[in-house]
C-alpha positions as CSV (number, residue, x, y, z in Angstrom):
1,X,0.0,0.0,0.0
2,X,1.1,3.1,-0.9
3,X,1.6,6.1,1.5
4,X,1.8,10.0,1.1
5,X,1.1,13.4,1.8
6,X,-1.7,15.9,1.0
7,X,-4.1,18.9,0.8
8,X,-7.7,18.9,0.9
9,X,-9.7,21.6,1.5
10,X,-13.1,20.8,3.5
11,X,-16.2,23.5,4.3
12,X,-18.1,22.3,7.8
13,X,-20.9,23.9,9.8
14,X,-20.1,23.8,13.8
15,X,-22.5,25.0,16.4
16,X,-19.6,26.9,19.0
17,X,-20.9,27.5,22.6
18,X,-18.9,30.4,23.3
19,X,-18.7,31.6,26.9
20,X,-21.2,34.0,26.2
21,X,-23.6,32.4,24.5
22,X,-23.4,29.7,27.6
23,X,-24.0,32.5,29.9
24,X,-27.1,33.6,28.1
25,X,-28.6,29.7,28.5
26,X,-27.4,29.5,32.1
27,X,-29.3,32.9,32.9
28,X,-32.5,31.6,30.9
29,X,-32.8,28.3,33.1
30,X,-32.9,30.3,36.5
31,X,-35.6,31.2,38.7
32,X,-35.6,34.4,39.9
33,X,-34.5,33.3,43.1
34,X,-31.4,31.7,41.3
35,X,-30.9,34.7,39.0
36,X,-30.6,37.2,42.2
37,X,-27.9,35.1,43.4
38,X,-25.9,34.5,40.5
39,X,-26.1,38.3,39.9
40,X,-24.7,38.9,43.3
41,X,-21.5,36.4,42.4
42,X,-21.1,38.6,38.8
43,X,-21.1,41.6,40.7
44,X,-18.3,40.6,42.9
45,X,-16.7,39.4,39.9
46,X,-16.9,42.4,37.3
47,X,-15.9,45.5,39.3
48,X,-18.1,47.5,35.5
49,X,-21.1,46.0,37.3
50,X,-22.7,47.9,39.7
51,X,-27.0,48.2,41.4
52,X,-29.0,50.9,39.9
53,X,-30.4,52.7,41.5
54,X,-34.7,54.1,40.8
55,X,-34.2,57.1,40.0
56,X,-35.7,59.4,37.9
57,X,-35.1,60.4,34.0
58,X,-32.4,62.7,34.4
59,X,-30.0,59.9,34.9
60,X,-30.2,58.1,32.0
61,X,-30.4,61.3,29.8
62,X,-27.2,61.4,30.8
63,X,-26.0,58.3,29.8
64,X,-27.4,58.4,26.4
65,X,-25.7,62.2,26.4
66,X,-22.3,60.5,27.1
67,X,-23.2,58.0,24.3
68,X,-23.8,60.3,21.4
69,X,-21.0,62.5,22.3
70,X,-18.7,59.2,22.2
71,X,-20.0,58.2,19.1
72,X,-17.1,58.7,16.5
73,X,-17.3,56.6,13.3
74,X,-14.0,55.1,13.5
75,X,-13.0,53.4,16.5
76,X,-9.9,51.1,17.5
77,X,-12.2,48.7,19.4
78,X,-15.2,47.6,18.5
79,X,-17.8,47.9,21.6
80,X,-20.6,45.6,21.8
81,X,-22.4,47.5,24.9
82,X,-23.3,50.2,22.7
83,X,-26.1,48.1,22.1
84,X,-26.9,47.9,25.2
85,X,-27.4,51.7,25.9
86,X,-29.4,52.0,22.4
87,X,-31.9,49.6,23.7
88,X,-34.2,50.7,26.2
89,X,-37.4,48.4,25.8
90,X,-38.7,47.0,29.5
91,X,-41.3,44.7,28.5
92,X,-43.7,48.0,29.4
93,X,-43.2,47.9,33.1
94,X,-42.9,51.5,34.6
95,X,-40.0,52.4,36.8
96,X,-40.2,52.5,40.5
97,X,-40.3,55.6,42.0
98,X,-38.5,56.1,45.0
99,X,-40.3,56.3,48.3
100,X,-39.4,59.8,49.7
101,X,-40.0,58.3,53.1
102,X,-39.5,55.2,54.5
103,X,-42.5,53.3,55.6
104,X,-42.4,52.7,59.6
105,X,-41.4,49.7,61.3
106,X,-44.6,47.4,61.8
107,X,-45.4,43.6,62.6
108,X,-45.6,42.6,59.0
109,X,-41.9,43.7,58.7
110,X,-41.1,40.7,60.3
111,X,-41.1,36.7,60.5
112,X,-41.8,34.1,62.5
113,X,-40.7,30.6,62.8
114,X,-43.2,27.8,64.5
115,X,-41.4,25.8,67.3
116,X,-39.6,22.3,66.0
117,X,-40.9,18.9,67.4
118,X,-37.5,19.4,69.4
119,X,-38.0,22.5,70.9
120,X,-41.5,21.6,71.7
121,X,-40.7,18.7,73.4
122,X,-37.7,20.1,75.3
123,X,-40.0,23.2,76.5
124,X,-42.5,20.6,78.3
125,X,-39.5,18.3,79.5
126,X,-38.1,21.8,81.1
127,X,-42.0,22.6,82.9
128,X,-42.5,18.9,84.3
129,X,-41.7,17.8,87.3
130,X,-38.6,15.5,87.4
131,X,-35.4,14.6,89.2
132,X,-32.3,16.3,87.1
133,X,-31.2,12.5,85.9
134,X,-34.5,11.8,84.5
135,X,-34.5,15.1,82.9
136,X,-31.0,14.7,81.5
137,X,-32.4,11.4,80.0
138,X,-35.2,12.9,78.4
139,X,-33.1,15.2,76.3
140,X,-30.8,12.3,75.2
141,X,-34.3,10.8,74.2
142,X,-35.3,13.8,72.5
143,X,-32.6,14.1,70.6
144,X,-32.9,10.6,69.2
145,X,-36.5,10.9,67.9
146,X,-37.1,11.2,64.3
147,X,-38.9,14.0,62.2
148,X,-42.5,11.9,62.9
149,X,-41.7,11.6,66.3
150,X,-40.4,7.9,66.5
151,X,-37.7,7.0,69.0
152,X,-34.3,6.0,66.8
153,X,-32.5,4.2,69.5
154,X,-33.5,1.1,71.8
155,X,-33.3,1.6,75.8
156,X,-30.3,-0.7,75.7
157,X,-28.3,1.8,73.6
158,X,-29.6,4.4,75.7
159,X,-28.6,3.0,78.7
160,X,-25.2,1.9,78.1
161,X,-24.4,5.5,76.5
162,X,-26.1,7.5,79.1
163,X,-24.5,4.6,81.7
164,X,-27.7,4.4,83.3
165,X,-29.8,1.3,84.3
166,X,-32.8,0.4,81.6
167,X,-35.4,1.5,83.9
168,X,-34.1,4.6,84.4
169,X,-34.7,5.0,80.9
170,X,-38.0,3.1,80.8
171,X,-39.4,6.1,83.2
172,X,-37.4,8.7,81.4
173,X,-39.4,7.6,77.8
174,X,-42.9,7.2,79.7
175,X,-42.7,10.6,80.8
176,X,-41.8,12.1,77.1
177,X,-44.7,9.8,76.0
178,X,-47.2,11.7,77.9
179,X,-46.4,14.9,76.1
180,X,-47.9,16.4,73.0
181,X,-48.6,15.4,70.5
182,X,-50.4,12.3,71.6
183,X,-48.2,9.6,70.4
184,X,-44.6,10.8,70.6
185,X,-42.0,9.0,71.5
186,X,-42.7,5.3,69.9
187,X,-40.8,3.1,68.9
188,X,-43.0,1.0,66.8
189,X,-46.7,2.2,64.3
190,X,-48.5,0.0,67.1
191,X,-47.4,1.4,70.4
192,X,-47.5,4.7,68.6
193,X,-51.7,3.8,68.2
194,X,-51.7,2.2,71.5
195,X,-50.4,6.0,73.1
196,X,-53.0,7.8,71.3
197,X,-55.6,5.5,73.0
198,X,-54.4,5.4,76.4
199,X,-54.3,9.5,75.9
200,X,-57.9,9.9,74.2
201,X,-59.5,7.4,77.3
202,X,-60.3,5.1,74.7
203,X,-61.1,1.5,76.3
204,X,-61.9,-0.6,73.4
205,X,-60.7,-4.6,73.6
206,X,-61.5,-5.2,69.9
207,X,-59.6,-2.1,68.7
208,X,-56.7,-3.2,70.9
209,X,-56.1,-6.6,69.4
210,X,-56.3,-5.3,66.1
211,X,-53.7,-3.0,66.5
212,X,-51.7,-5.6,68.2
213,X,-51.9,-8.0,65.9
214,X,-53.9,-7.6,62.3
215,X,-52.9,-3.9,61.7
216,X,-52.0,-5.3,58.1
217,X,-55.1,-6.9,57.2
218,X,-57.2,-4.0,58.2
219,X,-55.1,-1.8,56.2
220,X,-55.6,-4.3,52.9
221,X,-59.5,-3.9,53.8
222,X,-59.7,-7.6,54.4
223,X,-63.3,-6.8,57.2
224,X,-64.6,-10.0,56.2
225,X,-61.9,-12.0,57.0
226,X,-61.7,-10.1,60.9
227,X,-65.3,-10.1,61.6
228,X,-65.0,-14.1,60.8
229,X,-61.8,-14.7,63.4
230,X,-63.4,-11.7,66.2
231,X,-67.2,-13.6,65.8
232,X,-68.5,-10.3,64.8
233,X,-70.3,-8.2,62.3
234,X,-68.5,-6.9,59.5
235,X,-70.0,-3.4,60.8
236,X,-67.7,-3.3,64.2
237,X,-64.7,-4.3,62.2
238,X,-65.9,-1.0,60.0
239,X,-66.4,1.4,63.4
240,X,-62.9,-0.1,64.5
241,X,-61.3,1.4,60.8
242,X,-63.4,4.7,61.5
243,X,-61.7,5.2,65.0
244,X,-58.1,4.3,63.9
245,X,-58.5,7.0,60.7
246,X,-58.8,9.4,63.4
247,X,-55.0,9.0,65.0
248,X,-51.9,9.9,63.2
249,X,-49.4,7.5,62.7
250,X,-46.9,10.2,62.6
251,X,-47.2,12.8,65.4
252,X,-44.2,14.6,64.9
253,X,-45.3,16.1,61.4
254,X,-47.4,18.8,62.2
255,X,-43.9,20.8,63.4
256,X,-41.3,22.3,61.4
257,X,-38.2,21.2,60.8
258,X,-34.8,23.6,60.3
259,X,-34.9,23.3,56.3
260,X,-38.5,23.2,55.6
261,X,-38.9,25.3,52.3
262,X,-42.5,27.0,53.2
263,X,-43.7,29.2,50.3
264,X,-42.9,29.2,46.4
265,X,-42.5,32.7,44.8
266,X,-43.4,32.4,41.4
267,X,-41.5,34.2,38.5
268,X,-44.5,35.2,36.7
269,X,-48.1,36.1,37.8
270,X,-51.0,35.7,35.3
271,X,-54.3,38.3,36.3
272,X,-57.6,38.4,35.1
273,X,-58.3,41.8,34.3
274,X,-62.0,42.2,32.4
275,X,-62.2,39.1,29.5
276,X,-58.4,39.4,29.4
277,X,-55.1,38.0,31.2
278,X,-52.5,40.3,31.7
279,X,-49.3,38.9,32.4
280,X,-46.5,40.2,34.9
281,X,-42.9,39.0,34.9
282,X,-42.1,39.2,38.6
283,X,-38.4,39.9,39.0
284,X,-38.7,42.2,41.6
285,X,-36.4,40.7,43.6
286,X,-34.1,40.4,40.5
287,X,-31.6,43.5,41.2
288,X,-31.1,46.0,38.1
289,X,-28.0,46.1,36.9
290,X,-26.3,48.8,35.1
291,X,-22.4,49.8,33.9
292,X,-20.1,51.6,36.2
293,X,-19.4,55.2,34.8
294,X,-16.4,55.5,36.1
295,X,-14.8,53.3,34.5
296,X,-15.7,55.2,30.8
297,X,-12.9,57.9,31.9
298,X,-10.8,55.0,31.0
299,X,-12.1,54.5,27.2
300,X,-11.5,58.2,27.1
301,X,-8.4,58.4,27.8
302,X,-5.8,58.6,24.7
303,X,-2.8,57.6,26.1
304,X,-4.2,54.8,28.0
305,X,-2.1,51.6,28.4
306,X,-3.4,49.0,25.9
307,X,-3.6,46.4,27.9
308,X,-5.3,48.5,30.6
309,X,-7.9,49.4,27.8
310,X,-8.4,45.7,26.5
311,X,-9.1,44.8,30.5
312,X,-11.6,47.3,30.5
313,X,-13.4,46.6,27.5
314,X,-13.4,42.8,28.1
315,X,-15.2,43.7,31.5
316,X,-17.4,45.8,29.7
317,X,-18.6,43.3,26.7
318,X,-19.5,41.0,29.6
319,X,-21.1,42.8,31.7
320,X,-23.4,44.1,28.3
321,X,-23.9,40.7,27.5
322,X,-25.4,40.5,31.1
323,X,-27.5,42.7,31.1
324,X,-28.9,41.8,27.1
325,X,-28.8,38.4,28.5
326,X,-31.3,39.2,31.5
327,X,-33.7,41.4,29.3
328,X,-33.4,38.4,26.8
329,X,-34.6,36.1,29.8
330,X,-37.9,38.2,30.5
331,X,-38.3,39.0,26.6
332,X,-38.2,34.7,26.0
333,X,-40.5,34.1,29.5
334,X,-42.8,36.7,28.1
335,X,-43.7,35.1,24.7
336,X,-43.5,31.7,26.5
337,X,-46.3,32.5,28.8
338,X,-48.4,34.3,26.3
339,X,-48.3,31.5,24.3
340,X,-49.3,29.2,27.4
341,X,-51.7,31.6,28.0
342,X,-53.5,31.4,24.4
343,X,-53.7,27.7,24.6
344,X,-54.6,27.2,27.7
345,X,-57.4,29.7,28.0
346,X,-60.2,27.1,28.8
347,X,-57.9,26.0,31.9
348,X,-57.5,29.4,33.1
349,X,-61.3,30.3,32.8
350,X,-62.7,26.6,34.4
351,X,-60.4,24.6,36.1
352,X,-58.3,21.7,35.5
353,X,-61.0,19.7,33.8
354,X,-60.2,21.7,30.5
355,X,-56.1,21.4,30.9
356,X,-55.3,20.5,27.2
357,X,-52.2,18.0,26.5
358,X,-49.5,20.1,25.3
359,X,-45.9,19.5,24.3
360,X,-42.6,21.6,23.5
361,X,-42.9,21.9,19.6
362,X,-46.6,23.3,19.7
363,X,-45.2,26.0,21.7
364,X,-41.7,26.5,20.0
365,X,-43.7,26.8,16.8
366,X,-45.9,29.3,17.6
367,X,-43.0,31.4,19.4
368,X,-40.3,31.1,17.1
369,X,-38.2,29.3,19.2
370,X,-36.5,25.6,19.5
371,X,-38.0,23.4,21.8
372,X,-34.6,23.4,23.9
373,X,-35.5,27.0,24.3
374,X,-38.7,26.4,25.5
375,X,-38.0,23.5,27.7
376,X,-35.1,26.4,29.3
377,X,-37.4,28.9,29.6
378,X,-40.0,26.7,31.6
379,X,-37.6,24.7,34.1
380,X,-37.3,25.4,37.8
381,X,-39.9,28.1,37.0
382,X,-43.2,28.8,38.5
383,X,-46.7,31.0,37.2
384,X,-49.1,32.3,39.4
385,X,-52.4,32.0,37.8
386,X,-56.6,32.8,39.1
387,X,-56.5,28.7,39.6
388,X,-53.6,28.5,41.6
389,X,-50.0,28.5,41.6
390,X,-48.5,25.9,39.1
391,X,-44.6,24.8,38.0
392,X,-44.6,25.8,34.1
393,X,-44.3,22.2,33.2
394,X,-47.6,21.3,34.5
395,X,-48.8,23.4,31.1
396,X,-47.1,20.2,29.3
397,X,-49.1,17.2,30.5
398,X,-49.7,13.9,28.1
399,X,-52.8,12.8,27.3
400,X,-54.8,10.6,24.9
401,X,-56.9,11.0,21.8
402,X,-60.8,11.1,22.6
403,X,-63.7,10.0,20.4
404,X,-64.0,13.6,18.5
405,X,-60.6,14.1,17.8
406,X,-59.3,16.4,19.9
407,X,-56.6,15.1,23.2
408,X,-57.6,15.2,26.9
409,X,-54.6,15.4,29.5
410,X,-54.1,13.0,32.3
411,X,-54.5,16.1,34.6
412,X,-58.2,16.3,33.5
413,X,-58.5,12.7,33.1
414,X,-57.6,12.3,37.1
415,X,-60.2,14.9,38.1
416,X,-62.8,13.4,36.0
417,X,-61.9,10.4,38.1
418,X,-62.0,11.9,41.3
419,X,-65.5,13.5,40.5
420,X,-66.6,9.6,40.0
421,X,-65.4,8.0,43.3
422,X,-66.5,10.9,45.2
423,X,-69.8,11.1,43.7
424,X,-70.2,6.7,43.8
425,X,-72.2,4.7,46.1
426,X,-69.7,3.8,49.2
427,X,-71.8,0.8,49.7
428,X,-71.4,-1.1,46.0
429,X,-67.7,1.2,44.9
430,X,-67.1,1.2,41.5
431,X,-64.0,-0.9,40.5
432,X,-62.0,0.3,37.8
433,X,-62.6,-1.7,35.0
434,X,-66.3,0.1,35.5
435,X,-64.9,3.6,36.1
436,X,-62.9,2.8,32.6
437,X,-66.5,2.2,31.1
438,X,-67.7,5.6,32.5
439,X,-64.8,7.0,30.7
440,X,-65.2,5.5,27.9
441,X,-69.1,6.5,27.9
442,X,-67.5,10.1,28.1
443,X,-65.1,9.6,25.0
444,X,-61.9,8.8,27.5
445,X,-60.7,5.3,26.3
446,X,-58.7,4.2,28.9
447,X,-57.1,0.6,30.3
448,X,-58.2,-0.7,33.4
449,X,-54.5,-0.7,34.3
450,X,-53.8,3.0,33.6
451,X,-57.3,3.9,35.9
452,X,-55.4,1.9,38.3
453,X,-52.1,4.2,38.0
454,X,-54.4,7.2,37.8
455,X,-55.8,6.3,41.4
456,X,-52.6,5.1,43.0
457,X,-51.1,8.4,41.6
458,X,-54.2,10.3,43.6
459,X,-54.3,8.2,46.7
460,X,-57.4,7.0,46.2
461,X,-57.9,3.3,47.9
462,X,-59.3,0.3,46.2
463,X,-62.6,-0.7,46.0
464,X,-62.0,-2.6,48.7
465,X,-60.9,-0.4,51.2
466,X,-63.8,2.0,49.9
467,X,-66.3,-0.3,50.8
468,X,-68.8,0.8,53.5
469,X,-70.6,-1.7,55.5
């Protein structure tokens, strides 16, 4: 085989992800939560970078003075933030004007944090009366239990790390099991019951032994089975159920707990005004940023060093592309949402019923955009809309084909099923190959299989457990 040297001359297309263009995606895929903190890292990192402050017009007239009067036809660099300064659209949201006073301290200025299982515990341990040993046990005790309020570690443990005796314990752990909530302090779903009992001055036999012992099988709604072994009617086995669905098998999760994340803010609201929705991009917490004028003394000067000057102007490309990357972020959330808006207008107006299946190219069609966009724009992002507040995505459900044609989500499918076992006979429950034949009556052609998912994914029982005696 022969072997040599040569020149060929090749023309390729390459998609480049220059740092820029990765900047703009990065800022697109944040929440506003997100956003305000990764502007808080650029601004420690680009010293051109600075807050702006509300203020009123004089300011920027200023700015765009300082623009024109820099505006020479031939320049040595080529500035991409002149763009910046020559754009000056906001999406139609008014500035702020600036609050000549302050607004005085009240109650609503600040917030408050409910007590943690913990703390609640330790401030009844602190008010009971108890020798300082037994007190000293009870916070080791304490400290063990779980976020529901179980206890984590066996008396034996207990005992040999607090080197106590086991009854010492024993007393220490009755005591923290006559506190509230009812229940706390178990080690075990049926001592947890059994507490909740003693507490309420429950004496039931019947109800006892089932907790004892055939927890399970009244869980699985197996009443015939128990009324046979108890000799009873099916009914007491039924008033047994009724009186357990009144306890909480987990006491300890009414509290909160250090990291509990308690509110969502959503980055864009959606208001009815009239027959019309008028959407509002809420970055208010977002902070406005704008370009340091000092720094433009240093463009101006002539017999600036050139390396100085190339410093300067790399800082000041990036913080540009910033900026245009931000207003690009609310420009792309906009369109997104008026879009979602358009198509999901029945939703809006009645409920989830009328939620409509949607998918990525629908929308990435209508908005000019690629689906890669879209699916960007509506990640980690929530709307606030008249029916609630919603992740974006849940504008996206599947769905399946009904008899005229058009699609019906899942979302509407599941509270067309809800409607049906709430509005069903609790004595003869409809199982779901006949809630599938309801559907079906409707146009929804469903499996019996996927009404099963559908009411495992709701937490709906089966029509066994549903069964009233």
């Amino acid at each position: 085989m022969r072997l040599g040297y040569g020149l060929n001359l090749e023309q390729t297309q390459k998609l480049i992800m220059t740092p820029e263009l990765r900047q703009a995606i990065t800022v697109l895929q944040l929440s506003s939560l997100e956003l305000s903190l990764y502007i808080e890292q650029q601004l420690q990192e680009n010293p051109l970078l600075e807050l702006q402050e509300e203020s009123g017009a004089g300011e920027d007239e200023g700015e765009f003075e300082w623009e024109h009067e820099q505006g020479e036809p031939d320049r040595e660099y080529d500035l991409d933030w002149e763009e910046y300064f020559q754009d000056s659209s906001d999406l139609g949201f008014p500035r702020a004007e600036r609050d000549p006073e302050p607004p005085a301290h009240n109650y609503e200025s600040f917030l408050s944090q409910a007590p943690t299982l913990m703390e609640h515990l330790m401030f009844q341990l602190y008010l009971s009366k108890c020798s300082p040993d037994t007190r000293a046990i009870g916070e080791y005790l304490i400290g063990n239990l779980d976020e529901h309020g179980y206890l984590r570690v066996s008396v034996e443990e207990a005992a040999r790390q607090l080197a106590v005796s086991p009854q010492a314990v024993e007393e220490a752990l009755k005591l923290i099991q006559t506190f509230d909530p009812p229940g706390v302090g178990a080690r075990t779903l049926q001592e947890c019951l059994l507490i909740q009992l003693n507490q309420l001055g429950i004496k039931d036999g019947l109800l006892e032994k089932i907790i004892r012992y055939h927890l399970v099988d009244l869980a699985r709604g197996k009443f015939n089975r128990l009324a046979q072994q108890f000799n009873v009617h099916v009914r007491e086995i039924q008033r047994v159920a009724d009186i357990l669905k009144t306890l909480d098998p987990k006491p300890g999760r009414n509290f909160s707990t250090p990291y509990e994340v308690r509110y969502v803010v959503p980055d864009i609201v959606v208001e009815k005004v009239g027959d019309d929705y008028i959407i509002l991009i809420n970055d208010v917490s977002v902070p406005r940023l704008t370009i340091n004028p000092t720094y433009r003394a240093v463009l101006q000067q002539e017999n600036q060093d050139s390396r100085t000057r190339r410093f300067v102007e790399s800082k000041l490309n990036a913080a540009a592309w910033l900026i245009r990357s931000i207003e690009q972020r609310r420009l792309t959330l906009y369109k997104v949402t008026s879009c979602l808006v358009q198509l999901q207008r029945d939703f809006l107006d009645h409920g989830v019923k009328y939620l409509k299946p949607l998918n990525l190219k629908q929308v990435a069609d209508m908005v000019g955009l690629h689906e890669s966009t879209v699916s960007r724009a509506t990640s980690n992002k929530y709307i606030q809309t008249p029916q609630g507040v919603f992740e974006m995505k849940y504008f996206f459900p599947s769905g399946v084909n009904n008899g005229g044609g058009n699609g019906t989500s899942a979302e509407s499918i599941k509270k067309m099923l809800q409607e049906i076992v709430a509005a069903e006979d609790p004595r003869e429950p409809l199982n779901d190959q006949k809630i599938a034949e309801i559907l079906s009556k409707e146009g929804i052609h469903i499996s019996r299989r996927t009404v099963a998912k559908y009411r495992s994914e709701l937490g709906i029982p089966s029509v066994q457990q549903r069964k009233r005696y």
